[in-house]
C-alpha positions, 0 to 999 in steps of 0.5 A: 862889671865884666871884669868883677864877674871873670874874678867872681866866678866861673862861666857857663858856655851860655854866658858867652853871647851875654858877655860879648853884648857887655865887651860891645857896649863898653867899646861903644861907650868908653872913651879910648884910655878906659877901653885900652884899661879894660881890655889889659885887665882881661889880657891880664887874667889870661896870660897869668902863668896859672890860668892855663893849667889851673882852671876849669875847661869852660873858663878857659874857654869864656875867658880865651873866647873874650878875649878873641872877641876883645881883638877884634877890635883892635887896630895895629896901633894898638899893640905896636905903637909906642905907647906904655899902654901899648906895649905892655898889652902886647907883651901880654898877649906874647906871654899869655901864647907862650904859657898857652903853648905849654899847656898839656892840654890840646885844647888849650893850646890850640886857643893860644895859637889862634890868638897868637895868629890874631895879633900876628895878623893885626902887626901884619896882615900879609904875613899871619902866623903859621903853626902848621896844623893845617898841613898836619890835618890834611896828611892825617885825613888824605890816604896815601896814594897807592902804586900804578898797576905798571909798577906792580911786580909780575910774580903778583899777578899770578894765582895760586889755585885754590884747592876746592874742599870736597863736599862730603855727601852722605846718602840717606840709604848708607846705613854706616853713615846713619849710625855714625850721625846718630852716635854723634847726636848721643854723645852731644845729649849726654853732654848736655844731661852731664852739664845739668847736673854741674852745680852752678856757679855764684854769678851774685854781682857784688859791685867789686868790679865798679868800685873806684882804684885808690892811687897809692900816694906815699910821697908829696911830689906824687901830690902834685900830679895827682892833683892835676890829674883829669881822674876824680878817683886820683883826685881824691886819693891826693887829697885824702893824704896830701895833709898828712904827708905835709905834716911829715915835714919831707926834706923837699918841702920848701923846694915844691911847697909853692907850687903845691899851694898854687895847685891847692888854691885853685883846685875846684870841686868838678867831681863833687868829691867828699870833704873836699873842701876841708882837705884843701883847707886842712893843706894850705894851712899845714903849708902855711904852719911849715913853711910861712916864709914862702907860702905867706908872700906866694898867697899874698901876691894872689891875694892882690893879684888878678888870676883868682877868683874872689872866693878864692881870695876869701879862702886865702883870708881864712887860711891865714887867720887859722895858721896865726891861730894854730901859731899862737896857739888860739885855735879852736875847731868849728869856730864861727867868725866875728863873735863878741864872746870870742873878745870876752873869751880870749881876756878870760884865756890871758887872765887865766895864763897870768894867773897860772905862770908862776915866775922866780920868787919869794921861795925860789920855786919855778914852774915850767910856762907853755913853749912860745913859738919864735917870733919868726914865724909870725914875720910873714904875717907882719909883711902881709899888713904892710902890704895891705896897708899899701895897697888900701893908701895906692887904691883907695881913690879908685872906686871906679876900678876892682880894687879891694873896695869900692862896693865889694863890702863882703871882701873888705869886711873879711879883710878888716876882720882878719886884721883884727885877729892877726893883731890879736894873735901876734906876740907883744912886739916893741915895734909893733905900734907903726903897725897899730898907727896903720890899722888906726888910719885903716879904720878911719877910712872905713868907720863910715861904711854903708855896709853894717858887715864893714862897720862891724869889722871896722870897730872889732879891728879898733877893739883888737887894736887896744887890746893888744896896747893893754897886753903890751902894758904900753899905756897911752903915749903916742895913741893919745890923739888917736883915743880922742878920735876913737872915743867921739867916733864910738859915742855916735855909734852907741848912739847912732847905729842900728846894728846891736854888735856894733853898738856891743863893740864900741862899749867895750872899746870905750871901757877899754880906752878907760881902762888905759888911760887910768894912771897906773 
Protein backbone atom coordinates (compact mmCIF):
# COMPACT_ATOMS: atom_id res chain seq x y z
CA UNK A 1 0.00 0.00 0.00
CA UNK A 2 2.84 2.29 0.73
CA UNK A 3 4.50 1.45 -2.29
CA UNK A 4 1.27 2.18 -4.52
CA UNK A 5 0.77 5.63 -2.66
CA UNK A 6 4.81 7.11 -3.29
CA UNK A 7 3.76 5.92 -7.40
CA UNK A 8 0.34 7.33 -7.11
CA UNK A 9 0.98 10.64 -5.68
CA UNK A 10 2.92 13.17 -4.08
CA UNK A 11 3.16 13.49 -0.44
CA UNK A 12 2.45 16.38 2.17
CA UNK A 13 4.76 17.08 4.97
CA UNK A 14 1.83 15.81 7.21
CA UNK A 15 1.67 12.29 5.87
CA UNK A 16 5.13 11.47 7.26
CA UNK A 17 3.97 10.18 10.80
CA UNK A 18 1.06 8.31 8.92
CA UNK A 19 3.58 6.56 6.88
CA UNK A 20 6.23 5.52 9.14
CA UNK A 21 3.12 3.75 11.37
CA UNK A 22 2.54 1.94 7.90
CA UNK A 23 6.71 1.01 7.31
CA UNK A 24 6.41 0.11 11.29
CA UNK A 25 3.64 -2.58 10.70
CA UNK A 26 4.92 -4.02 7.79
CA UNK A 27 8.35 -4.63 9.53
CA UNK A 28 6.41 -6.05 12.39
CA UNK A 29 4.18 -8.36 10.42
CA UNK A 30 6.32 -9.60 7.28
CA UNK A 31 8.46 -11.98 7.37
CA UNK A 32 12.18 -11.11 6.28
CA UNK A 33 12.28 -12.02 2.47
CA UNK A 34 8.95 -9.71 1.96
CA UNK A 35 10.63 -6.81 4.24
CA UNK A 36 13.89 -6.93 2.30
CA UNK A 37 11.32 -6.72 -0.92
CA UNK A 38 9.90 -3.61 0.42
CA UNK A 39 12.39 -1.74 1.33
CA UNK A 40 14.38 -2.43 -2.07
CA UNK A 41 11.34 -1.31 -3.71
CA UNK A 42 11.66 2.24 -2.00
CA UNK A 43 15.32 2.13 -2.16
CA UNK A 44 14.65 1.59 -5.70
CA UNK A 45 12.24 4.88 -6.17
CA UNK A 46 15.05 6.89 -4.51
CA UNK A 47 18.16 6.20 -5.91
CA UNK A 48 16.32 6.54 -9.73
CA UNK A 49 19.10 9.14 -11.67
CA UNK A 50 15.72 11.12 -11.92
CA UNK A 51 14.33 11.67 -8.70
CA UNK A 52 16.54 13.84 -7.36
CA UNK A 53 16.30 16.78 -9.83
CA UNK A 54 12.70 15.78 -11.33
CA UNK A 55 10.69 16.09 -8.37
CA UNK A 56 8.79 17.98 -6.22
CA UNK A 57 10.96 19.54 -2.73
CA UNK A 58 8.19 17.55 -0.53
CA UNK A 59 8.42 14.27 -2.26
CA UNK A 60 11.71 14.18 -2.04
CA UNK A 61 11.74 14.87 1.29
CA UNK A 62 8.75 12.10 2.01
CA UNK A 63 10.27 9.63 0.30
CA UNK A 64 14.37 10.36 1.64
CA UNK A 65 12.68 10.66 5.34
CA UNK A 66 11.23 7.11 4.70
CA UNK A 67 13.87 6.02 3.63
CA UNK A 68 15.90 7.03 6.84
CA UNK A 69 13.03 5.63 8.80
CA UNK A 70 13.37 2.21 6.67
CA UNK A 71 17.23 2.29 7.95
CA UNK A 72 16.68 1.89 11.14
CA UNK A 73 15.93 -1.06 10.94
CA UNK A 74 18.39 -2.66 9.40
CA UNK A 75 21.56 -4.49 10.70
CA UNK A 76 24.92 -4.87 8.86
CA UNK A 77 24.02 -8.21 7.38
CA UNK A 78 21.53 -6.49 5.66
CA UNK A 79 23.61 -4.46 3.35
CA UNK A 80 26.90 -6.51 3.51
CA UNK A 81 26.06 -10.10 3.51
CA UNK A 82 26.58 -12.20 0.64
CA UNK A 83 23.32 -12.50 -0.26
CA UNK A 84 21.66 -11.08 -4.31
CA UNK A 85 19.10 -9.21 -1.82
CA UNK A 86 21.93 -7.72 -0.12
CA UNK A 87 23.92 -6.73 -2.42
CA UNK A 88 21.64 -4.96 -4.92
CA UNK A 89 20.44 -2.79 -1.90
CA UNK A 90 23.50 -1.76 -1.03
CA UNK A 91 24.29 -0.84 -4.26
CA UNK A 92 21.21 1.05 -4.47
CA UNK A 93 21.77 2.99 -1.62
CA UNK A 94 25.42 3.77 -3.17
CA UNK A 95 24.01 5.30 -6.45
CA UNK A 96 21.08 6.87 -4.84
CA UNK A 97 24.09 9.17 -2.74
CA UNK A 98 26.15 9.55 -5.56
CA UNK A 99 22.98 11.13 -7.70
CA UNK A 100 22.02 12.80 -4.65
CA UNK A 101 25.66 14.39 -4.60
CA UNK A 102 24.93 15.83 -8.03
CA UNK A 103 21.89 17.44 -7.28
CA UNK A 104 22.08 21.32 -7.66
CA UNK A 105 20.31 21.79 -4.90
CA UNK A 106 21.53 21.88 -1.28
CA UNK A 107 18.97 20.44 0.28
CA UNK A 108 19.16 17.44 -1.45
CA UNK A 109 22.24 17.08 -1.03
CA UNK A 110 22.46 17.23 2.50
CA UNK A 111 19.60 14.07 2.50
CA UNK A 112 21.76 11.97 0.42
CA UNK A 113 24.93 12.69 2.84
CA UNK A 114 22.91 11.96 5.67
CA UNK A 115 22.01 8.35 4.23
CA UNK A 116 25.10 7.81 3.11
CA UNK A 117 26.47 8.27 6.69
CA UNK A 118 23.73 5.81 7.75
CA UNK A 119 24.58 3.07 5.88
CA UNK A 120 28.32 3.92 6.31
CA UNK A 121 27.60 3.68 10.08
CA UNK A 122 25.67 0.23 9.65
CA UNK A 123 29.10 -1.44 7.74
CA UNK A 124 31.04 0.21 10.42
CA UNK A 125 30.11 1.89 13.40
CA UNK A 126 33.67 2.93 14.72
CA UNK A 127 34.40 4.64 11.33
CA UNK A 128 30.87 6.72 10.13
CA UNK A 129 31.19 8.79 7.40
CA UNK A 130 32.66 12.39 7.36
CA UNK A 131 31.55 14.99 5.01
CA UNK A 132 32.90 17.90 6.31
CA UNK A 133 30.24 19.98 7.27
CA UNK A 134 30.34 20.21 10.60
CA UNK A 135 33.89 22.04 10.45
CA UNK A 136 32.61 24.12 7.73
CA UNK A 137 29.66 25.35 9.82
CA UNK A 138 31.79 25.87 13.00
CA UNK A 139 34.49 28.29 10.73
CA UNK A 140 31.31 29.96 9.32
CA UNK A 141 29.78 30.75 12.85
CA UNK A 142 33.04 31.29 14.87
CA UNK A 143 34.55 34.95 14.61
CA UNK A 144 37.96 35.21 13.88
CA UNK A 145 40.23 35.85 16.65
CA UNK A 146 41.53 39.11 16.88
CA UNK A 147 45.07 40.56 17.59
CA UNK A 148 46.56 40.72 21.53
CA UNK A 149 47.14 44.45 22.27
CA UNK A 150 51.10 43.55 22.45
CA UNK A 151 50.86 42.80 19.07
CA UNK A 152 49.40 46.25 17.83
CA UNK A 153 51.93 48.68 16.02
CA UNK A 154 52.88 51.83 18.35
CA UNK A 155 51.96 54.39 15.73
CA UNK A 156 48.22 52.89 16.33
CA UNK A 157 48.17 54.25 19.77
CA UNK A 158 48.56 57.75 18.82
CA UNK A 159 45.67 60.44 18.52
CA UNK A 160 45.31 62.41 16.19
CA UNK A 161 43.55 65.45 17.89
CA UNK A 162 40.32 66.59 16.59
CA UNK A 163 39.57 69.79 15.55
CA UNK A 164 36.41 70.92 17.48
CA UNK A 165 33.98 72.82 15.11
CA UNK A 166 33.29 76.41 16.20
CA UNK A 167 29.82 76.97 17.24
CA UNK A 168 28.63 79.98 15.49
CA UNK A 169 26.78 82.23 17.98
CA UNK A 170 24.48 84.66 17.11
CA UNK A 171 23.32 87.17 19.53
CA UNK A 172 19.64 88.18 19.14
CA UNK A 173 20.78 92.20 19.43
CA UNK A 174 23.19 92.10 15.82
CA UNK A 175 20.99 93.50 13.63
CA UNK A 176 23.26 92.28 10.63
CA UNK A 177 22.97 88.62 11.69
CA UNK A 178 18.95 89.13 12.02
CA UNK A 179 18.68 90.48 8.44
CA UNK A 180 20.81 87.81 6.94
CA UNK A 181 18.24 84.86 8.89
CA UNK A 182 15.28 86.65 7.76
CA UNK A 183 16.64 86.67 4.02
CA UNK A 184 17.14 82.89 4.33
CA UNK A 185 13.70 82.32 5.39
CA UNK A 186 12.32 84.66 2.40
CA UNK A 187 14.35 82.99 -0.26
CA UNK A 188 13.14 79.26 1.66
CA UNK A 189 9.06 80.53 1.30
CA UNK A 190 9.38 81.74 -2.35
CA UNK A 191 10.77 78.30 -3.13
CA UNK A 192 8.14 76.67 -1.66
CA UNK A 193 5.34 79.22 -3.47
CA UNK A 194 7.34 78.60 -6.95
CA UNK A 195 6.98 74.76 -6.15
CA UNK A 196 3.05 75.30 -6.07
CA UNK A 197 2.64 76.21 -9.04
CA UNK A 198 4.74 73.15 -10.87
CA UNK A 199 2.18 70.96 -12.51
CA UNK A 200 2.30 67.66 -10.69
CA UNK A 201 3.47 64.79 -12.41
CA UNK A 202 1.07 61.58 -13.37
CA UNK A 203 1.91 59.15 -10.23
CA UNK A 204 -1.17 56.69 -11.72
CA UNK A 205 0.47 53.17 -10.83
CA UNK A 206 -0.31 51.17 -14.13
CA UNK A 207 0.86 47.80 -12.71
CA UNK A 208 3.93 47.74 -15.65
CA UNK A 209 6.40 47.32 -12.74
CA UNK A 210 4.59 43.97 -11.52
CA UNK A 211 3.95 42.26 -14.65
CA UNK A 212 6.18 39.31 -15.04
CA UNK A 213 9.63 39.40 -17.57
CA UNK A 214 9.09 37.01 -20.51
CA UNK A 215 12.45 34.93 -21.04
CA UNK A 216 13.57 35.10 -24.44
CA UNK A 217 13.75 31.27 -25.43
CA UNK A 218 14.89 31.03 -29.33
CA UNK A 219 16.63 27.93 -28.88
CA UNK A 220 15.64 24.17 -27.68
CA UNK A 221 18.62 23.73 -25.19
CA UNK A 222 17.59 26.90 -23.40
CA UNK A 223 14.15 24.71 -23.17
CA UNK A 224 15.99 22.48 -20.87
CA UNK A 225 17.22 25.05 -18.28
CA UNK A 226 14.24 26.96 -18.35
CA UNK A 227 12.51 24.15 -17.64
CA UNK A 228 14.41 23.27 -14.57
CA UNK A 229 14.31 26.59 -13.36
CA UNK A 230 12.73 27.41 -9.66
CA UNK A 231 11.07 30.93 -11.57
CA UNK A 232 7.20 30.30 -12.68
CA UNK A 233 7.71 33.37 -15.14
CA UNK A 234 10.59 31.16 -16.91
CA UNK A 235 8.52 28.19 -16.67
CA UNK A 236 6.39 29.40 -18.57
CA UNK A 237 7.81 31.23 -21.25
CA UNK A 238 9.76 27.48 -22.02
CA UNK A 239 6.73 25.90 -22.12
CA UNK A 240 5.03 28.59 -24.17
CA UNK A 241 7.38 27.58 -27.28
CA UNK A 242 9.08 24.41 -26.39
CA UNK A 243 6.24 22.89 -28.93
CA UNK A 244 7.00 25.30 -31.60
CA UNK A 245 10.62 25.07 -31.34
CA UNK A 246 10.16 21.21 -31.79
CA UNK A 247 8.43 21.34 -34.76
CA UNK A 248 11.61 23.33 -36.47
CA UNK A 249 13.24 19.75 -36.47
CA UNK A 250 17.10 21.62 -34.90
CA UNK A 251 19.80 19.81 -36.03
CA UNK A 252 20.54 18.51 -32.08
CA UNK A 253 17.21 17.38 -31.67
CA UNK A 254 17.97 13.74 -31.44
CA UNK A 255 21.10 14.62 -29.28
CA UNK A 256 18.79 16.41 -25.96
CA UNK A 257 15.33 14.80 -27.45
CA UNK A 258 15.64 12.24 -24.34
CA UNK A 259 16.51 14.24 -21.73
CA UNK A 260 13.85 17.20 -22.85
CA UNK A 261 11.14 14.32 -22.71
CA UNK A 262 12.35 13.06 -18.97
CA UNK A 263 12.12 17.00 -17.81
CA UNK A 264 8.53 17.26 -19.74
CA UNK A 265 7.50 13.78 -18.07
CA UNK A 266 8.03 14.70 -14.76
CA UNK A 267 7.27 18.37 -14.92
CA UNK A 268 4.43 19.27 -12.07
CA UNK A 269 2.13 22.27 -12.34
CA UNK A 270 3.54 24.02 -8.74
CA UNK A 271 2.89 27.35 -9.98
CA UNK A 272 -0.91 26.95 -11.45
CA UNK A 273 0.63 28.03 -14.63
CA UNK A 274 -1.93 28.39 -17.62
CA UNK A 275 -2.57 25.67 -20.13
CA UNK A 276 0.14 24.17 -18.62
CA UNK A 277 -0.98 20.72 -19.31
CA UNK A 278 -1.60 20.90 -22.73
CA UNK A 279 1.69 22.54 -23.53
CA UNK A 280 3.54 19.34 -21.78
CA UNK A 281 1.15 17.36 -23.68
CA UNK A 282 1.51 19.12 -27.17
CA UNK A 283 5.52 18.65 -26.55
CA UNK A 284 5.99 15.10 -25.77
CA UNK A 285 3.92 14.48 -28.57
CA UNK A 286 6.15 16.39 -31.21
CA UNK A 287 8.81 14.54 -29.41
CA UNK A 288 7.44 11.49 -30.23
CA UNK A 289 6.15 12.51 -33.87
CA UNK A 290 10.31 13.55 -34.81
CA UNK A 291 11.97 11.23 -33.18
CA UNK A 292 10.00 7.74 -32.27
CA UNK A 293 13.29 5.79 -32.38
CA UNK A 294 14.62 7.41 -29.06
CA UNK A 295 11.61 8.71 -27.33
CA UNK A 296 9.26 5.67 -27.79
CA UNK A 297 11.79 2.96 -25.93
CA UNK A 298 12.83 6.08 -23.21
CA UNK A 299 8.72 6.50 -22.36
CA UNK A 300 8.63 2.72 -22.48
CA UNK A 301 11.05 2.05 -20.03
CA UNK A 302 9.22 4.68 -17.52
CA UNK A 303 6.48 3.06 -18.33
CA UNK A 304 7.44 -0.06 -16.61
CA UNK A 305 9.76 1.44 -14.48
CA UNK A 306 9.22 2.78 -10.90
CA UNK A 307 10.51 6.30 -10.75
CA UNK A 308 7.08 7.98 -11.94
CA UNK A 309 3.77 8.19 -10.76
CA UNK A 310 0.78 6.35 -12.16
CA UNK A 311 -0.77 9.49 -13.55
CA UNK A 312 2.24 10.13 -15.09
CA UNK A 313 2.00 6.45 -16.68
CA UNK A 314 -1.40 7.25 -17.69
CA UNK A 315 0.31 10.66 -19.53
CA UNK A 316 2.56 8.31 -21.25
CA UNK A 317 -0.55 5.88 -22.59
CA UNK A 318 -2.27 9.16 -23.93
CA UNK A 319 0.77 10.52 -25.67
CA UNK A 320 1.46 7.31 -27.67
CA UNK A 321 -1.95 6.97 -28.63
CA UNK A 322 -2.11 10.77 -30.07
CA UNK A 323 1.41 10.48 -32.02
CA UNK A 324 0.12 6.91 -33.67
CA UNK A 325 -2.78 8.80 -34.50
CA UNK A 326 -1.33 11.96 -35.73
CA UNK A 327 1.22 9.28 -37.62
CA UNK A 328 -1.54 7.49 -39.31
CA UNK A 329 -3.33 10.36 -39.99
CA UNK A 330 -6.54 9.71 -37.76
CA UNK A 331 -6.34 12.57 -35.11
CA UNK A 332 -8.93 14.40 -34.37
CA UNK A 333 -8.89 17.48 -31.76
CA UNK A 334 -10.97 17.18 -28.58
CA UNK A 335 -11.85 13.57 -28.98
CA UNK A 336 -13.03 11.56 -26.20
CA UNK A 337 -11.70 7.88 -25.29
CA UNK A 338 -13.25 4.49 -25.69
CA UNK A 339 -16.70 5.44 -28.03
CA UNK A 340 -18.20 2.76 -30.12
CA UNK A 341 -19.16 5.61 -32.81
CA UNK A 342 -15.33 6.06 -32.91
CA UNK A 343 -15.41 1.85 -34.39
CA UNK A 344 -18.78 3.19 -36.82
CA UNK A 345 -16.38 5.97 -37.63
CA UNK A 346 -13.32 5.13 -38.74
CA UNK A 347 -15.01 1.88 -41.23
CA UNK A 348 -16.95 5.03 -42.81
CA UNK A 349 -13.16 6.85 -43.26
CA UNK A 350 -11.76 3.37 -44.87
CA UNK A 351 -14.94 2.91 -47.12
CA UNK A 352 -14.63 6.39 -47.99
CA UNK A 353 -10.75 6.14 -48.78
CA UNK A 354 -11.45 2.99 -50.92
CA UNK A 355 -13.83 4.29 -52.73
CA UNK A 356 -12.26 7.71 -53.71
CA UNK A 357 -8.56 6.11 -54.84
CA UNK A 358 -8.64 5.63 -58.26
CA UNK A 359 -5.93 3.09 -59.41
CA UNK A 360 -4.68 2.10 -63.16
CA UNK A 361 -7.46 0.87 -65.42
CA UNK A 362 -9.84 0.72 -67.98
CA UNK A 363 -8.60 4.17 -69.44
CA UNK A 364 -5.50 4.37 -68.10
CA UNK A 365 -6.21 7.49 -65.80
CA UNK A 366 -4.27 8.00 -62.39
CA UNK A 367 -5.31 10.11 -59.55
CA UNK A 368 -2.67 11.11 -56.83
CA UNK A 369 -3.61 8.89 -53.26
CA UNK A 370 -2.80 10.87 -50.00
CA UNK A 371 1.30 10.21 -48.72
CA UNK A 372 1.72 7.14 -46.59
CA UNK A 373 4.06 7.55 -43.68
CA UNK A 374 7.05 4.77 -43.88
CA UNK A 375 6.35 2.02 -42.21
CA UNK A 376 9.51 2.79 -39.90
CA UNK A 377 8.02 5.27 -37.95
CA UNK A 378 5.37 2.93 -36.56
CA UNK A 379 8.29 0.13 -35.58
CA UNK A 380 8.85 1.60 -32.03
CA UNK A 381 5.15 1.41 -31.41
CA UNK A 382 5.29 -2.52 -32.61
CA UNK A 383 8.29 -2.80 -29.81
CA UNK A 384 6.20 -1.17 -26.98
CA UNK A 385 3.68 -4.23 -27.49
CA UNK A 386 6.06 -6.66 -27.42
CA UNK A 387 7.28 -5.42 -24.33
CA UNK A 388 3.91 -5.20 -23.13
CA UNK A 389 3.18 -8.59 -23.63
CA UNK A 390 6.34 -9.69 -21.73
CA UNK A 391 5.83 -7.76 -18.95
CA UNK A 392 1.87 -8.98 -18.58
CA UNK A 393 3.18 -13.01 -19.14
CA UNK A 394 6.35 -12.21 -16.39
CA UNK A 395 3.85 -10.30 -13.85
CA UNK A 396 0.67 -11.73 -14.21
CA UNK A 397 1.02 -14.30 -11.43
CA UNK A 398 2.20 -11.35 -8.88
CA UNK A 399 -1.14 -10.13 -7.80
CA UNK A 400 0.40 -9.50 -4.27
CA UNK A 401 2.91 -6.98 -5.79
CA UNK A 402 2.23 -3.34 -8.14
CA UNK A 403 2.37 -4.70 -11.12
CA UNK A 404 0.25 -3.39 -13.97
CA UNK A 405 -2.40 -5.40 -12.49
CA UNK A 406 -3.78 -6.98 -9.84
CA UNK A 407 -6.51 -4.30 -8.35
CA UNK A 408 -4.98 -1.30 -10.36
CA UNK A 409 -8.11 -1.53 -13.09
CA UNK A 410 -8.24 2.17 -14.22
CA UNK A 411 -4.36 1.72 -15.44
CA UNK A 412 -4.95 -1.93 -17.09
CA UNK A 413 -7.94 -0.72 -18.60
CA UNK A 414 -6.06 2.38 -20.08
CA UNK A 415 -3.57 -0.02 -21.27
CA UNK A 416 -5.67 -2.79 -23.04
CA UNK A 417 -7.52 0.27 -24.75
CA UNK A 418 -4.51 2.03 -26.02
CA UNK A 419 -3.57 -1.66 -27.58
CA UNK A 420 -6.51 -1.30 -29.44
CA UNK A 421 -6.04 2.03 -31.16
CA UNK A 422 -2.29 1.06 -31.76
CA UNK A 423 -3.75 -1.96 -33.79
CA UNK A 424 -6.05 0.32 -35.14
CA UNK A 425 -3.49 2.85 -36.41
CA UNK A 426 -0.73 0.34 -37.80
CA UNK A 427 -0.19 -0.13 -41.34
CA UNK A 428 -1.29 -3.58 -42.82
CA UNK A 429 1.84 -5.73 -41.84
CA UNK A 430 2.14 -9.24 -43.34
CA UNK A 431 4.00 -9.97 -39.98
CA UNK A 432 2.06 -8.44 -37.99
CA UNK A 433 -0.34 -11.63 -36.83
CA UNK A 434 2.18 -12.95 -33.89
CA UNK A 435 1.29 -9.67 -32.62
CA UNK A 436 -2.53 -9.96 -33.12
CA UNK A 437 -2.02 -13.82 -31.48
CA UNK A 438 -0.58 -11.95 -28.50
CA UNK A 439 -3.10 -9.36 -27.88
CA UNK A 440 -5.67 -12.59 -28.40
CA UNK A 441 -3.90 -14.17 -25.48
CA UNK A 442 -4.22 -10.44 -23.91
CA UNK A 443 -7.71 -10.40 -23.82
CA UNK A 444 -8.13 -14.02 -22.63
CA UNK A 445 -6.27 -12.91 -19.38
CA UNK A 446 -8.69 -10.09 -18.87
CA UNK A 447 -12.11 -11.01 -20.50
CA UNK A 448 -13.44 -11.81 -16.94
CA UNK A 449 -12.35 -8.82 -15.20
CA UNK A 450 -14.43 -7.29 -12.14
CA UNK A 451 -14.12 -4.05 -13.38
CA UNK A 452 -16.67 -2.90 -16.18
CA UNK A 453 -13.73 -0.35 -17.56
CA UNK A 454 -11.46 -3.51 -17.83
CA UNK A 455 -14.20 -5.53 -19.87
CA UNK A 456 -14.99 -2.51 -21.88
CA UNK A 457 -11.24 -2.38 -23.15
CA UNK A 458 -11.02 -5.81 -23.11
CA UNK A 459 -13.82 -6.38 -26.00
CA UNK A 460 -12.66 -2.90 -27.93
CA UNK A 461 -9.05 -4.44 -28.08
CA UNK A 462 -10.67 -7.86 -29.61
CA UNK A 463 -13.00 -5.53 -32.01
CA UNK A 464 -9.83 -3.83 -32.96
CA UNK A 465 -8.10 -6.96 -33.59
CA UNK A 466 -10.47 -8.23 -36.40
CA UNK A 467 -10.57 -5.33 -37.60
CA UNK A 468 -7.58 -4.98 -38.86
CA UNK A 469 -7.69 -8.89 -40.06
CA UNK A 470 -10.62 -7.76 -42.37
CA UNK A 471 -8.25 -4.49 -43.48
CA UNK A 472 -5.71 -6.82 -43.99
CA UNK A 473 -8.11 -9.23 -46.44
CA UNK A 474 -6.37 -12.20 -44.34
CA UNK A 475 -9.49 -14.22 -43.67
CA UNK A 476 -9.52 -16.94 -41.12
CA UNK A 477 -6.62 -19.12 -41.60
CA UNK A 478 -4.78 -19.46 -38.30
CA UNK A 479 -7.46 -17.23 -36.08
CA UNK A 480 -9.82 -19.93 -36.77
CA UNK A 481 -9.37 -21.80 -33.01
CA UNK A 482 -9.14 -18.18 -31.92
CA UNK A 483 -13.00 -16.98 -33.46
CA UNK A 484 -14.62 -20.06 -31.85
CA UNK A 485 -13.35 -19.02 -28.43
CA UNK A 486 -14.16 -15.18 -29.08
CA UNK A 487 -17.72 -16.01 -30.29
CA UNK A 488 -18.65 -18.26 -27.05
CA UNK A 489 -16.97 -15.59 -25.07
CA UNK A 490 -19.14 -12.48 -26.78
CA UNK A 491 -22.74 -14.63 -26.51
CA UNK A 492 -22.19 -14.60 -22.73
CA UNK A 493 -21.46 -11.09 -22.83
CA UNK A 494 -24.78 -10.14 -24.90
CA UNK A 495 -26.28 -12.17 -22.52
CA UNK A 496 -24.61 -11.65 -19.18
CA UNK A 497 -23.36 -8.32 -18.70
CA UNK A 498 -24.53 -5.42 -17.34
CA UNK A 499 -22.87 -2.73 -18.86
CA UNK A 500 -24.84 -1.71 -22.47
CA UNK A 501 -21.23 -0.69 -24.35
CA UNK A 502 -19.85 -4.18 -23.57
CA UNK A 503 -23.06 -5.85 -24.76
CA UNK A 504 -22.75 -2.92 -28.18
CA UNK A 505 -19.31 -4.22 -28.62
CA UNK A 506 -19.62 -7.74 -28.71
CA UNK A 507 -22.39 -7.44 -31.45
CA UNK A 508 -20.12 -5.77 -33.55
CA UNK A 509 -17.48 -8.16 -33.00
CA UNK A 510 -19.70 -11.14 -33.65
CA UNK A 511 -21.11 -9.29 -36.96
CA UNK A 512 -17.39 -8.97 -37.56
CA UNK A 513 -16.40 -12.58 -37.22
CA UNK A 514 -19.23 -13.39 -39.79
CA UNK A 515 -18.46 -10.97 -41.95
CA UNK A 516 -14.77 -13.05 -42.41
CA UNK A 517 -15.76 -15.98 -42.26
CA UNK A 518 -18.23 -15.57 -45.32
CA UNK A 519 -16.11 -17.36 -48.38
CA UNK A 520 -15.18 -14.92 -50.50
Amino acid sequence: MLKHKYLATEQKAMDLPVIHCVVDMIQKSSSQPSWHLFASQIINIWSSPHFPTHTSETHHKSVSMTLLHILQYFQKSDISGESASSSSILSGLLAGVQNHLSSPSINRRKLGMEIGRVVSVLIDPNNPLDWGEENEEKESIEPKPTPKAEEIPQETHKVVPKKKAKKKEVKEDDPDQLYSMNVENEDDESSESESDELKPYNLEDDMEDLKPVQAQIKYLRQCLNALSSDEPEIIESALNVVTDLIKEDPGDLMDIGVGLASILLRLSNEYNLKNFSTHRHQALVQLVIRCPNQIVPFLASEFFGQSIFVVQKMDILEILVDSIRILAGTHKTNETTVETSKIIEVKKSDDRKENNTRRWGKGNKLIQTTPVKPFSVFEPFLSFLGLIYNQIQKNIHLQHEYTLFGSDGLLIGKLIHSIGIFIENIPPYSNFRVSLKATLELVYLFRYHAQVIVRRAVTFCAVSVFRYIEKCGWGVGEFEEDIYEIKEWMTKVIEMENDDECRLLAGILINQIQSISQPQ
